[in-house]
Predicted model as a PDB file, atoms N, CA, C, CB and O in Angstrom, pLDDT in the B-factor column:
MODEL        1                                                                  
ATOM      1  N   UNK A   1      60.252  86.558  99.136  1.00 86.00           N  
ATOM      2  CA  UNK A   1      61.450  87.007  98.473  1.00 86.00           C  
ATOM      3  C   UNK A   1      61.131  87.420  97.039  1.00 86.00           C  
ATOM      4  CB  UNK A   1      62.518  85.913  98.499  1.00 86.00           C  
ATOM      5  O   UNK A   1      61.826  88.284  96.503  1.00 86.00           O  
ATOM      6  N   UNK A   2      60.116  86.850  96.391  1.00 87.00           N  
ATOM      7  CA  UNK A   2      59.743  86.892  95.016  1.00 87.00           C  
ATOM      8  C   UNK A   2      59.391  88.219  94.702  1.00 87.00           C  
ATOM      9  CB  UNK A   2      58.665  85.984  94.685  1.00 87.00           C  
ATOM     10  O   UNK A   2      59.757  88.967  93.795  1.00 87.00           O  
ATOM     11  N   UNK A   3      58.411  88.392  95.870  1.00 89.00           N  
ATOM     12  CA  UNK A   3      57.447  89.995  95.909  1.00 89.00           C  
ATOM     13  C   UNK A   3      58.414  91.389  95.947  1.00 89.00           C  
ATOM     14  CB  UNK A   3      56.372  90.109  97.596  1.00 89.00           C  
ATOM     15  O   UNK A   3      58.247  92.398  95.262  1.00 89.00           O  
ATOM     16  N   UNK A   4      59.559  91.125  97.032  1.00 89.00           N  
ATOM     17  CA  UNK A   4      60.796  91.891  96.958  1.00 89.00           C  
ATOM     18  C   UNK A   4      61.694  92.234  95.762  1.00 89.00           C  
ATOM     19  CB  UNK A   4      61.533  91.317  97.716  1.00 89.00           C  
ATOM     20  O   UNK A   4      61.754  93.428  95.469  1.00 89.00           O  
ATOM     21  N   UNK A   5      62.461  91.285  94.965  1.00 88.00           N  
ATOM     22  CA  UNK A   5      62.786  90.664  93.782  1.00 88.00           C  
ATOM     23  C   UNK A   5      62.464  91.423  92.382  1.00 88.00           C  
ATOM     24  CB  UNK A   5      62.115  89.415  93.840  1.00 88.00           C  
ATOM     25  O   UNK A   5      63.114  91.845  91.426  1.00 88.00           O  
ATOM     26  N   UNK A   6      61.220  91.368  92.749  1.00 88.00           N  
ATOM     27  CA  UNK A   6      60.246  91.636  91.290  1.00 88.00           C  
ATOM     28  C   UNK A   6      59.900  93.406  91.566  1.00 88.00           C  
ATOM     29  CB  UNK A   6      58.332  90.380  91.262  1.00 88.00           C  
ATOM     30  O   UNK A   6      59.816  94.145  90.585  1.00 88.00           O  
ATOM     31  N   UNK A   7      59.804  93.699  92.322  1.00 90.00           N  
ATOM     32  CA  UNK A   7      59.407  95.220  92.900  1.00 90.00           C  
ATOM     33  C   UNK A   7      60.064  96.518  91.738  1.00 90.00           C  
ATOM     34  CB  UNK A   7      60.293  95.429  94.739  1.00 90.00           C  
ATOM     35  O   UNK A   7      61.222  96.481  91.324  1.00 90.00           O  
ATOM     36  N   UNK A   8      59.203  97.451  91.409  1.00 88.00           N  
ATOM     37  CA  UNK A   8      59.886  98.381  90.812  1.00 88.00           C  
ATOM     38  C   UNK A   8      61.140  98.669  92.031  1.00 88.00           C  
ATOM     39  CB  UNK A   8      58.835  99.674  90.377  1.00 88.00           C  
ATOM     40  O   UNK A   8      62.325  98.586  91.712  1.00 88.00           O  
ATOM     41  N   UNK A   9      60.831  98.917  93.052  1.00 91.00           N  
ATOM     42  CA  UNK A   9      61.495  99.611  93.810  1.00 91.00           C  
ATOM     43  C   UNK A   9      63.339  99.018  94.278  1.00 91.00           C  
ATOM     44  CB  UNK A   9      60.425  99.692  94.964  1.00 91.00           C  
ATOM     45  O   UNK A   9      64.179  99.552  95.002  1.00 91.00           O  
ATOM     46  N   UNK A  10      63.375  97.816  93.528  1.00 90.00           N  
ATOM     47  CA  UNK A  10      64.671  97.140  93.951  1.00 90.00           C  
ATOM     48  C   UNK A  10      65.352  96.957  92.945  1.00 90.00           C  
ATOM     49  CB  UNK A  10      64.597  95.927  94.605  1.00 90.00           C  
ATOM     50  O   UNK A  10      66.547  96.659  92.960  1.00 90.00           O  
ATOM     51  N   UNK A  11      64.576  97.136  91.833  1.00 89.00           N  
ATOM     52  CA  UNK A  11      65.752  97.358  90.353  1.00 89.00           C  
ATOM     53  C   UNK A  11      65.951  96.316  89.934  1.00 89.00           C  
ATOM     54  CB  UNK A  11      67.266  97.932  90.479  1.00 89.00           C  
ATOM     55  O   UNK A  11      65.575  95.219  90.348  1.00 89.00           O  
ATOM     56  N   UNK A  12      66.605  96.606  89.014  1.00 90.00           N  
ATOM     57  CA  UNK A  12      66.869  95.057  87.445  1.00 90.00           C  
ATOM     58  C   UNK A  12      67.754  94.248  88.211  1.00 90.00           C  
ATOM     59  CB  UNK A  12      67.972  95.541  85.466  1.00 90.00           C  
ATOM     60  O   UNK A  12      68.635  94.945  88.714  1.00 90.00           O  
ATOM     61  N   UNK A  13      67.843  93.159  88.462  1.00 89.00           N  
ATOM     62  CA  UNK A  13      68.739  92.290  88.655  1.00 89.00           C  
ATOM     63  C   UNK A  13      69.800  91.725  87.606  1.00 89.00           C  
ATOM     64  CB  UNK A  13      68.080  91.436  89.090  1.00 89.00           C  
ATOM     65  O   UNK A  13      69.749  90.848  86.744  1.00 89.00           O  
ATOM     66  N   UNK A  14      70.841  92.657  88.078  1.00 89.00           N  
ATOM     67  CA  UNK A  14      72.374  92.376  86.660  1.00 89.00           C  
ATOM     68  C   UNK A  14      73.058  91.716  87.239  1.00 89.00           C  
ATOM     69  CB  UNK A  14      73.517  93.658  86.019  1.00 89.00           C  
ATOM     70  O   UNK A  14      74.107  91.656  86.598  1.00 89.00           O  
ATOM     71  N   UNK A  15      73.159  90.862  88.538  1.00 90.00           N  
ATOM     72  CA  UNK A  15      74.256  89.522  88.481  1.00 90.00           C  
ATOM     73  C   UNK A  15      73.722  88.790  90.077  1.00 90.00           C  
ATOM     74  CB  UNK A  15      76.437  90.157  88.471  1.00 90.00           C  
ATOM     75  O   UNK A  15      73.338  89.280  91.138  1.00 90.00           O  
ATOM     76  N   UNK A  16      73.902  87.616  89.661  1.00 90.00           N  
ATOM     77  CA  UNK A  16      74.073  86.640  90.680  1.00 90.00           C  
ATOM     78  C   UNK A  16      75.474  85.994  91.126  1.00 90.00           C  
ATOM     79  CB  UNK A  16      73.283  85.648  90.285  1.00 90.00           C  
ATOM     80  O   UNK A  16      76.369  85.910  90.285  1.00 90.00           O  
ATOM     81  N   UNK A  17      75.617  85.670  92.053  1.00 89.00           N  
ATOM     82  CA  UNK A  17      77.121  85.445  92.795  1.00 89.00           C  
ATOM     83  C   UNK A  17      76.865  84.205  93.621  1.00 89.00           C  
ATOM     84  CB  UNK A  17      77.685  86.823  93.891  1.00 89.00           C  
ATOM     85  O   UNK A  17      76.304  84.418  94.696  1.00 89.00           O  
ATOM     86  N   UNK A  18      77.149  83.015  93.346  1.00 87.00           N  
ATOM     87  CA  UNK A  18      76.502  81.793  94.215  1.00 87.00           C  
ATOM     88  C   UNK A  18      77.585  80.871  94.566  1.00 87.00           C  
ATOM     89  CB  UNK A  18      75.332  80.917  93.401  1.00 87.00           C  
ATOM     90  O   UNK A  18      78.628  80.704  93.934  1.00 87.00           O  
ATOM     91  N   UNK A  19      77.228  80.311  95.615  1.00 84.00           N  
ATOM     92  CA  UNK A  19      78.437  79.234  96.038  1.00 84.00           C  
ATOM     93  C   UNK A  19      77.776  78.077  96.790  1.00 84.00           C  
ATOM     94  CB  UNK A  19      79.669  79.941  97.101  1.00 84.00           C  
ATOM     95  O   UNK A  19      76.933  78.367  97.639  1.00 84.00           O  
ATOM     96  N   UNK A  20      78.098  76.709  96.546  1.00 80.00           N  
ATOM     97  CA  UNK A  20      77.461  75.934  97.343  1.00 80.00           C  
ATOM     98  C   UNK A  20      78.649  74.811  97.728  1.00 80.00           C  
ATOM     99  CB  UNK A  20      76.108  75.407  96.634  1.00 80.00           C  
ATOM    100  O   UNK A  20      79.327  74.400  96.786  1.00 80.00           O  
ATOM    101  N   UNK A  21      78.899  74.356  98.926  1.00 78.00           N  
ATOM    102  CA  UNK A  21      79.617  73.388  99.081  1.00 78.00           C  
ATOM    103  C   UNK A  21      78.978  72.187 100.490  1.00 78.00           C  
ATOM    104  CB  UNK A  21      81.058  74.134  99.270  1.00 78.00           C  
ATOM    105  O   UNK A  21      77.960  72.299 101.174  1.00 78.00           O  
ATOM    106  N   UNK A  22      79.639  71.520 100.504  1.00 76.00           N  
ATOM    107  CA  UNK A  22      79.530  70.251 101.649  1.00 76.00           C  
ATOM    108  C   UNK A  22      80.859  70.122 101.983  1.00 76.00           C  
ATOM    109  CB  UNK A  22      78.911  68.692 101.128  1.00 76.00           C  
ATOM    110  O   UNK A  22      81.869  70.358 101.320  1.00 76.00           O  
ATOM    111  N   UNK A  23      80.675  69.599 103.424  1.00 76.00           N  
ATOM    112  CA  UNK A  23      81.717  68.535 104.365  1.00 76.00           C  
ATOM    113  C   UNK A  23      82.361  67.082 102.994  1.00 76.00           C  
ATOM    114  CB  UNK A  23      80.313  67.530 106.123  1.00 76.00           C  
ATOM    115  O   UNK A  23      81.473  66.325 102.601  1.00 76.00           O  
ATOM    116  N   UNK A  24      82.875  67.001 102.792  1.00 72.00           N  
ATOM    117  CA  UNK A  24      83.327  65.516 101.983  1.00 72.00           C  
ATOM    118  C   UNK A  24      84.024  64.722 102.518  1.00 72.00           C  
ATOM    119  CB  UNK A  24      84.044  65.570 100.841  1.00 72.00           C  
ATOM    120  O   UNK A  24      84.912  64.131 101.904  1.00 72.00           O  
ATOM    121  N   UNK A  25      83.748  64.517 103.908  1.00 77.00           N  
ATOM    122  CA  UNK A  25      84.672  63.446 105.012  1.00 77.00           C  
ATOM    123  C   UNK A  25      84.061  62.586 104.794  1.00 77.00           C  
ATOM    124  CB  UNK A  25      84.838  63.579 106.600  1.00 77.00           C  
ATOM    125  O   UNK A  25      84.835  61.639 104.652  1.00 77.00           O  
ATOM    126  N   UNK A  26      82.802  62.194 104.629  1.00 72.00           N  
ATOM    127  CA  UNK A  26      81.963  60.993 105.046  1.00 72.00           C  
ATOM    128  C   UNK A  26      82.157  60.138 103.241  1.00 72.00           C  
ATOM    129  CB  UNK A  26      79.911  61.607 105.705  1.00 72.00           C  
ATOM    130  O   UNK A  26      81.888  60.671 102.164  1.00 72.00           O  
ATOM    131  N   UNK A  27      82.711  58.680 103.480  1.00 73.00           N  
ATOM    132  CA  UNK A  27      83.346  58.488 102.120  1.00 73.00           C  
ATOM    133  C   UNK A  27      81.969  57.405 101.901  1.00 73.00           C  
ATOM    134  CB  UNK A  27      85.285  57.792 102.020  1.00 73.00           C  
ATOM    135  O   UNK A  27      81.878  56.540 101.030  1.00 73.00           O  
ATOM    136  N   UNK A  28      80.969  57.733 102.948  1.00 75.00           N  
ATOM    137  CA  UNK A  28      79.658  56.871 102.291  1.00 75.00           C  
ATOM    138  C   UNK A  28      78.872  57.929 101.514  1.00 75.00           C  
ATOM    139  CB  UNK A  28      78.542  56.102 103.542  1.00 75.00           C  
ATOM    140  O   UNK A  28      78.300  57.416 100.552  1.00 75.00           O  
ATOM    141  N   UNK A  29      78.681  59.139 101.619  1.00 75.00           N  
ATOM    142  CA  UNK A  29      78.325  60.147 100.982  1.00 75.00           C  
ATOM    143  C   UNK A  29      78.499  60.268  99.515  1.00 75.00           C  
ATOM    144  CB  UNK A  29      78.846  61.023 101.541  1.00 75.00           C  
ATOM    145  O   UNK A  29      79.523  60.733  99.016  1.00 75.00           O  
ATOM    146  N   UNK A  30      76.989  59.636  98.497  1.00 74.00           N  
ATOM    147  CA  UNK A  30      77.459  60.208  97.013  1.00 74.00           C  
ATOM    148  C   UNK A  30      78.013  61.029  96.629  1.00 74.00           C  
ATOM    149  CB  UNK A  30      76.846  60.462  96.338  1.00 74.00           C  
ATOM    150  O   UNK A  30      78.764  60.905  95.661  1.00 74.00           O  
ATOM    151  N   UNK A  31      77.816  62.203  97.293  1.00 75.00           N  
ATOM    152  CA  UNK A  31      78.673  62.871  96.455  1.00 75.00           C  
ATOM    153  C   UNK A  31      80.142  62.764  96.669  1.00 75.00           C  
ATOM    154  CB  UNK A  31      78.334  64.133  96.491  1.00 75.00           C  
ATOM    155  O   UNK A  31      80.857  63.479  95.966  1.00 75.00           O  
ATOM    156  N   UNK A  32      80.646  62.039  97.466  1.00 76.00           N  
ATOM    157  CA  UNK A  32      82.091  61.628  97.273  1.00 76.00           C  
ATOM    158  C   UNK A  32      82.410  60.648  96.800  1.00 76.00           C  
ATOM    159  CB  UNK A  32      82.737  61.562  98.167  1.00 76.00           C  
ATOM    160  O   UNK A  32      83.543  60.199  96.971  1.00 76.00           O  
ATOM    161  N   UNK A  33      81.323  59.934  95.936  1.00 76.00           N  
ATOM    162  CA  UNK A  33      81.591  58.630  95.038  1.00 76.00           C  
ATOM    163  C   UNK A  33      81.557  59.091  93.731  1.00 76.00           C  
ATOM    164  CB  UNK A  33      80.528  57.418  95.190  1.00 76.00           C  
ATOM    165  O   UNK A  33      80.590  59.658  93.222  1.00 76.00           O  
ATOM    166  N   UNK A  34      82.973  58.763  93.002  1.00 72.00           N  
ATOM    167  CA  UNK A  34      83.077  59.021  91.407  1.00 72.00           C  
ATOM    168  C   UNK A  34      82.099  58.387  90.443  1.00 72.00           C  
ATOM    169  CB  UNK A  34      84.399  58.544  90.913  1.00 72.00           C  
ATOM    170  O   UNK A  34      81.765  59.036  89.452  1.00 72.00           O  
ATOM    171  N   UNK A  35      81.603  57.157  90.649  1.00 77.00           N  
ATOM    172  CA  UNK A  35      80.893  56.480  90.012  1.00 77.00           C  
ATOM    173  C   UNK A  35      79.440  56.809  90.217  1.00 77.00           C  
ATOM    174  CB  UNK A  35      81.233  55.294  90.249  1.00 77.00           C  
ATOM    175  O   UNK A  35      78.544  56.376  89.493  1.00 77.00           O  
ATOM    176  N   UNK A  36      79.311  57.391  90.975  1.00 75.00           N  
ATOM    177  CA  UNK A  36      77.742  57.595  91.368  1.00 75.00           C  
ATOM    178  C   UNK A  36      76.759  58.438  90.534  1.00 75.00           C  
ATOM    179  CB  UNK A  36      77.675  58.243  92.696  1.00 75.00           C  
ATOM    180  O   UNK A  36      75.531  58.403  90.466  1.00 75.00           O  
ATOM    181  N   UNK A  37      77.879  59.376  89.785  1.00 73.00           N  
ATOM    182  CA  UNK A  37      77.227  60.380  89.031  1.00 73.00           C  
ATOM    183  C   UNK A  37      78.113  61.045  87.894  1.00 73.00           C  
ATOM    184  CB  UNK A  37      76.751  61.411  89.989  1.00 73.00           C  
ATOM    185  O   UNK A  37      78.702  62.078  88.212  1.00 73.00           O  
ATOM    186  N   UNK A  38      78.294  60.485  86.394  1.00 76.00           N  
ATOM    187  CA  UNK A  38      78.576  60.951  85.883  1.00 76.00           C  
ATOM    188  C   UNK A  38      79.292  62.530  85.793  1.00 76.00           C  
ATOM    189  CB  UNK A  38      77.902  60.559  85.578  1.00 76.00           C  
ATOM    190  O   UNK A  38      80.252  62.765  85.059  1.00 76.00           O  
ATOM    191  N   UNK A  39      78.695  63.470  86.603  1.00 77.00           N  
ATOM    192  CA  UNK A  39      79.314  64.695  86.361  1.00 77.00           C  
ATOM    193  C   UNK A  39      79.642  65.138  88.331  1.00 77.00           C  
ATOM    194  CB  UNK A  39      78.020  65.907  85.233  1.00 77.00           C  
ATOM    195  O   UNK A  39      79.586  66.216  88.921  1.00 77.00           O  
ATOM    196  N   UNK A  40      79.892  64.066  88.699  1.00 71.00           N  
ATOM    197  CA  UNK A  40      80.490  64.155  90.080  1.00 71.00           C  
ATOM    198  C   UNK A  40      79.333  65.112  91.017  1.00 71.00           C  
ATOM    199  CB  UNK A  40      82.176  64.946  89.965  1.00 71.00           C  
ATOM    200  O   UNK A  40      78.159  65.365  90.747  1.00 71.00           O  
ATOM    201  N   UNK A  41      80.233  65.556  92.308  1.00 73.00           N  
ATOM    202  CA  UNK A  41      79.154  66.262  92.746  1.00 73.00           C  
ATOM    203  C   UNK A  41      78.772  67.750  92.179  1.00 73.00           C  
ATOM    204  CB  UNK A  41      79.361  66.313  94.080  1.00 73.00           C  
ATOM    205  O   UNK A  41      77.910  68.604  92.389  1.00 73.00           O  
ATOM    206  N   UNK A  42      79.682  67.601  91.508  1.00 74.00           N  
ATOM    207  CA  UNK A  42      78.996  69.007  90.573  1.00 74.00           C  
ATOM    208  C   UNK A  42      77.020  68.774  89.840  1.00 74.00           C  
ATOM    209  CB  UNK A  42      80.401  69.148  88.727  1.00 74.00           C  
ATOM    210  O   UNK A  42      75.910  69.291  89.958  1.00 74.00           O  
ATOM    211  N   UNK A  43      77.600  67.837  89.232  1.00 76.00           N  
ATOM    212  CA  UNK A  43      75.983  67.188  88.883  1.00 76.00           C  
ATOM    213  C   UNK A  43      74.509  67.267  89.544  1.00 76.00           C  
ATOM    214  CB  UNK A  43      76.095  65.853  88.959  1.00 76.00           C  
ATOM    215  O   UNK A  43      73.344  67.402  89.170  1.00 76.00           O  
ATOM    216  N   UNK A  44      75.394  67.070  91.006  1.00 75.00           N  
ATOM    217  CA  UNK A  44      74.554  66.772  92.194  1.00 75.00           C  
ATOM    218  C   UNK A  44      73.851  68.228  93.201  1.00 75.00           C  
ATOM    219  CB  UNK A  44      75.639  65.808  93.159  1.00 75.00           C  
ATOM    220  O   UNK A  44      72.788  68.416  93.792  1.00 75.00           O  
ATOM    221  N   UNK A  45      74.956  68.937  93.005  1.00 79.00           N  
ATOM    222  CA  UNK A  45      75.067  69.957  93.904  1.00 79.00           C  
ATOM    223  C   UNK A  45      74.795  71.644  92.811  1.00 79.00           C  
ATOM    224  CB  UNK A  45      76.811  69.695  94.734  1.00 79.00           C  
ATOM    225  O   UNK A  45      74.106  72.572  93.233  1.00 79.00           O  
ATOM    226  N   UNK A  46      75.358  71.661  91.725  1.00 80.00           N  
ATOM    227  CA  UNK A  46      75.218  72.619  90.627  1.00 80.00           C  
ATOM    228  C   UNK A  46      74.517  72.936  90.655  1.00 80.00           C  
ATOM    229  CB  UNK A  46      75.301  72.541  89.623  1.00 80.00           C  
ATOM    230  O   UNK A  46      74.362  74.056  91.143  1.00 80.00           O  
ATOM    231  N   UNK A  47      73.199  72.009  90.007  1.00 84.00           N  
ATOM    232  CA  UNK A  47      72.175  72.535  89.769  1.00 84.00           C  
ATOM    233  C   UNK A  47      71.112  73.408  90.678  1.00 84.00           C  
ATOM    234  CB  UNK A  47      71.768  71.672  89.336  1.00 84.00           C  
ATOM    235  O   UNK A  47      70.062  73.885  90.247  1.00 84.00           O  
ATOM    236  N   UNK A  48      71.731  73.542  92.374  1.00 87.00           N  
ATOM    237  CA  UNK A  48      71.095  74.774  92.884  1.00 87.00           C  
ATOM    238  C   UNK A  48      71.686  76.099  92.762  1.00 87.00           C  
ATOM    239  CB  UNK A  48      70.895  74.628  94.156  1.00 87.00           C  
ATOM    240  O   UNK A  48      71.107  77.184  92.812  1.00 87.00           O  
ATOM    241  N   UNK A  49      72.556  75.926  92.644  1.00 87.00           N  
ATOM    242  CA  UNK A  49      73.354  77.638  92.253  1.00 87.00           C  
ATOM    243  C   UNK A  49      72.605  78.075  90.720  1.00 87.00           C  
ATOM    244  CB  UNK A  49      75.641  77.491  91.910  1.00 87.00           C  
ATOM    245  O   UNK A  49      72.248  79.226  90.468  1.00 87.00           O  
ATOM    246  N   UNK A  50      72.446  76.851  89.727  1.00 89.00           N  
ATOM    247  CA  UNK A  50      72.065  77.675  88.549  1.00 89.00           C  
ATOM    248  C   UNK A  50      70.617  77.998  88.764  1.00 89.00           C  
ATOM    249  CB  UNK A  50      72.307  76.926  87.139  1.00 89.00           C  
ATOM    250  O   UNK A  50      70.131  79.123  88.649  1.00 89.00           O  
ATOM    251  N   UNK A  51      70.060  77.049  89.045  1.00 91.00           N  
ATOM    252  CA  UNK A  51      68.191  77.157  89.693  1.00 91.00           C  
ATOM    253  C   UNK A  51      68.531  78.520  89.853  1.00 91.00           C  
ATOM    254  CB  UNK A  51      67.450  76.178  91.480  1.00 91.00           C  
ATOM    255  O   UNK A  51      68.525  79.288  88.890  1.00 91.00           O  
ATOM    256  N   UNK A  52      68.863  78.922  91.141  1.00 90.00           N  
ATOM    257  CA  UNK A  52      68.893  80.164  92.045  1.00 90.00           C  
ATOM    258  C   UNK A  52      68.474  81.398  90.870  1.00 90.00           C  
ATOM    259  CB  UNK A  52      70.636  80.402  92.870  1.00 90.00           C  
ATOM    260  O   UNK A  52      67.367  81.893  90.660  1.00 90.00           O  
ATOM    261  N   UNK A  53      69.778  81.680  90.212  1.00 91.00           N  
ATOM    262  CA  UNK A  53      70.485  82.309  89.100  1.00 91.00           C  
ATOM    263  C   UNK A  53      69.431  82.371  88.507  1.00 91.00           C  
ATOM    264  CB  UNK A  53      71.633  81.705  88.378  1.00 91.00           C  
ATOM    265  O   UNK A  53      68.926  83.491  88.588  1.00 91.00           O  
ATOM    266  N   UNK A  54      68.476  81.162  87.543  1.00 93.00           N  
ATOM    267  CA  UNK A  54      67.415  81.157  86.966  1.00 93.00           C  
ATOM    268  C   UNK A  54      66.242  82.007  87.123  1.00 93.00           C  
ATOM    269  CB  UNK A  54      67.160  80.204  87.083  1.00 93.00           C  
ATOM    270  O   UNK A  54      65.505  82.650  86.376  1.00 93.00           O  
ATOM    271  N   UNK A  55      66.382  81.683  88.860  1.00 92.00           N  
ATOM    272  CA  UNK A  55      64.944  82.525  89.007  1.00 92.00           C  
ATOM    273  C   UNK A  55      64.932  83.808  89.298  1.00 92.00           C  
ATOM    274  CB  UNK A  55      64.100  82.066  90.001  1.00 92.00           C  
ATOM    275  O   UNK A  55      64.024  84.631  89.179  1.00 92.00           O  
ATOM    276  N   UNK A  56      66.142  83.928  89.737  1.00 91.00           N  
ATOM    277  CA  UNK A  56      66.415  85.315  90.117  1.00 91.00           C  
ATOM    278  C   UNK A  56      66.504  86.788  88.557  1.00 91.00           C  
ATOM    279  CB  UNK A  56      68.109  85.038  91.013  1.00 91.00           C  
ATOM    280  O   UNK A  56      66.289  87.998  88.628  1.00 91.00           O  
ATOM    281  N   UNK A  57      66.922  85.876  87.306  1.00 91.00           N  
ATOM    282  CA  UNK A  57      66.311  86.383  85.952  1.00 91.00           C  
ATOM    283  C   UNK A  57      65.376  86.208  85.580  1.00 91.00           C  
ATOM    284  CB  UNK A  57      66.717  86.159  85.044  1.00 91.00           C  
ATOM    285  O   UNK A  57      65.041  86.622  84.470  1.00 91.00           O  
ATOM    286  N   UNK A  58      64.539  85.485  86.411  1.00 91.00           N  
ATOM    287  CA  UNK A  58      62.521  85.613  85.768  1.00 91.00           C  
ATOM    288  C   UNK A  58      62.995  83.992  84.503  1.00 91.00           C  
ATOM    289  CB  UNK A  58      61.821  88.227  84.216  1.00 91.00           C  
ATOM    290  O   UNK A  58      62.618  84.079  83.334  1.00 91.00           O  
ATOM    291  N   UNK A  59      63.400  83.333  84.739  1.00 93.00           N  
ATOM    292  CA  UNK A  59      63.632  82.060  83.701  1.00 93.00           C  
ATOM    293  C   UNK A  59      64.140  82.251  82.300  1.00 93.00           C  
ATOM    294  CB  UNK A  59      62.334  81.352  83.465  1.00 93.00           C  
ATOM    295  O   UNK A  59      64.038  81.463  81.360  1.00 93.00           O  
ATOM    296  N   UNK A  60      64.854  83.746  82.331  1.00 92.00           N  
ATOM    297  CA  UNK A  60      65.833  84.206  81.012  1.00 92.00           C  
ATOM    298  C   UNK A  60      66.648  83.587  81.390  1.00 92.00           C  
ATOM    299  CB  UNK A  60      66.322  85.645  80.631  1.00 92.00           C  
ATOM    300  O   UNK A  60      66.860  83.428  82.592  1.00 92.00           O  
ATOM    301  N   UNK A  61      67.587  82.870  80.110  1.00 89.00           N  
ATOM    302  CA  UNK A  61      68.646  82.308  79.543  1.00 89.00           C  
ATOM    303  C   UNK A  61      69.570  83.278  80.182  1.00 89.00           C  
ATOM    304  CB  UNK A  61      68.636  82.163  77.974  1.00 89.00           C  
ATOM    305  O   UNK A  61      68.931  84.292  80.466  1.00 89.00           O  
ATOM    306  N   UNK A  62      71.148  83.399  80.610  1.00 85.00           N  
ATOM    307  CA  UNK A  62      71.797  84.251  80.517  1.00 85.00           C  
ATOM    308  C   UNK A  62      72.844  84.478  79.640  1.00 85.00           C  
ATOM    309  CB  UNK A  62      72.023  84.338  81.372  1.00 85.00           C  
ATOM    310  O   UNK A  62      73.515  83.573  79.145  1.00 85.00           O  
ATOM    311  N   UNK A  63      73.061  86.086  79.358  1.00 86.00           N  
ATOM    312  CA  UNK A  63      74.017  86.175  78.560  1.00 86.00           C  
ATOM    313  C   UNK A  63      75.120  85.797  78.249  1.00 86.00           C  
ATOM    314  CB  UNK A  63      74.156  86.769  78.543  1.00 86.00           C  
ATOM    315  O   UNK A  63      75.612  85.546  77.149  1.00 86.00           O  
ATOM    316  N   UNK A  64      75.682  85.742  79.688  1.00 85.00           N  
ATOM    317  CA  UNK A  64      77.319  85.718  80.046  1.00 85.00           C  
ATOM    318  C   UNK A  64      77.053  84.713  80.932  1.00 85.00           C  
ATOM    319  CB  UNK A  64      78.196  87.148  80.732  1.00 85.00           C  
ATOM    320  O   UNK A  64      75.870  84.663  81.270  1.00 85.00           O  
ATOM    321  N   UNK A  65      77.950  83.702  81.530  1.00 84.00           N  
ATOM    322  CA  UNK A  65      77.707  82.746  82.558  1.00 84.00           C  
ATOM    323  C   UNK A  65      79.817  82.641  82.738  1.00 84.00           C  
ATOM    324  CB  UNK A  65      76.466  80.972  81.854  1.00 84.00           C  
ATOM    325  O   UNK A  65      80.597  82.987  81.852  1.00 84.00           O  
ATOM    326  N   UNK A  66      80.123  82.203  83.811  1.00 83.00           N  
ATOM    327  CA  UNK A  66      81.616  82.074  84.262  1.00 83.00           C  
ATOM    328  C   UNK A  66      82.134  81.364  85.471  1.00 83.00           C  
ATOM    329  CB  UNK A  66      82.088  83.301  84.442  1.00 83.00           C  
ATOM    330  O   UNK A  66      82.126  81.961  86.547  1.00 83.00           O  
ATOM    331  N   UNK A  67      82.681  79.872  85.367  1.00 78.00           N  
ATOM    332  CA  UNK A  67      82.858  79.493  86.679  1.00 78.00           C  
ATOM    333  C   UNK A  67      84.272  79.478  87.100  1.00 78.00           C  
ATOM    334  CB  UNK A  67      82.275  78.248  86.885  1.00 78.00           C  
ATOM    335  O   UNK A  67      85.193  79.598  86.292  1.00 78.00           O  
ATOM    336  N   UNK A  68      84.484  79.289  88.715  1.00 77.00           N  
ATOM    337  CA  UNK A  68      85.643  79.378  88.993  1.00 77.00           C  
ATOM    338  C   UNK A  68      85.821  78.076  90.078  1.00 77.00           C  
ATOM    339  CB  UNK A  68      85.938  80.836  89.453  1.00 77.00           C  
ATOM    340  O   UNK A  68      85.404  78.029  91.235  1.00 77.00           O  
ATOM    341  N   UNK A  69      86.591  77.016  89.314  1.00 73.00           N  
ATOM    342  CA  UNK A  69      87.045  75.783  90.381  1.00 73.00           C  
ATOM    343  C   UNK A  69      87.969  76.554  91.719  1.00 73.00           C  
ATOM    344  CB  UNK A  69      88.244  74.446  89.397  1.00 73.00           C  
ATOM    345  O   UNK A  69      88.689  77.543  91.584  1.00 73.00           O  
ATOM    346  N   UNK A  70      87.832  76.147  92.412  1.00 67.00           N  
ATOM    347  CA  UNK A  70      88.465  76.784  93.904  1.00 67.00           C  
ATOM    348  C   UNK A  70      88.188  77.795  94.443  1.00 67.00           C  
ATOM    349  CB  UNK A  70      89.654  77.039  93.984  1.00 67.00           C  
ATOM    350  O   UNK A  70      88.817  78.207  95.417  1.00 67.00           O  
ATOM    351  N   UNK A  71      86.908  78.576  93.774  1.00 55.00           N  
ATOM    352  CA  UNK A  71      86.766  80.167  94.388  1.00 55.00           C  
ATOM    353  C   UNK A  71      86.731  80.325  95.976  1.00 55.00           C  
ATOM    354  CB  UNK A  71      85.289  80.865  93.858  1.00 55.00           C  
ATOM    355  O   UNK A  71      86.630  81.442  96.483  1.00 55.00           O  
TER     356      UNK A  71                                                      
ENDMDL                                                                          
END                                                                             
């Protein structure tokens, strides 16, 4: 995917669009425990959508960033 990505031939990459969710029935499941993690399952689960995002800009900072609870 990297080799693709990076290619003159596929162009600058100007936005990423990411979504990640889980099932939250199972009430043994951290991430449906409030206490488990300071920043809930956002904490838990976030940080692959921004990873993604990251690499997909070569490990530039981004300019603009925007989230949407319920998208």
């Amino acid at each position: 995917m990297e080799e693709i990505i990076r290619s003159p031939s596929f162009g600058p990459v100007i936005e990423v669009t990411s979504a990640f969710s889980f099932r939250g029935e199972d009430c043994l499941n951290i991430r449906t425990q409030a206490d488990a993690d300071p920043l809930g399952c956002l904490g838990d689960l976030g940080w692959y959508c921004i990873r993604g995002a990251l690499w997909a800009f070569n490990w530039e900072a981004p300019q603009y960033a925007c989230a949407n609870a319920g998208a």
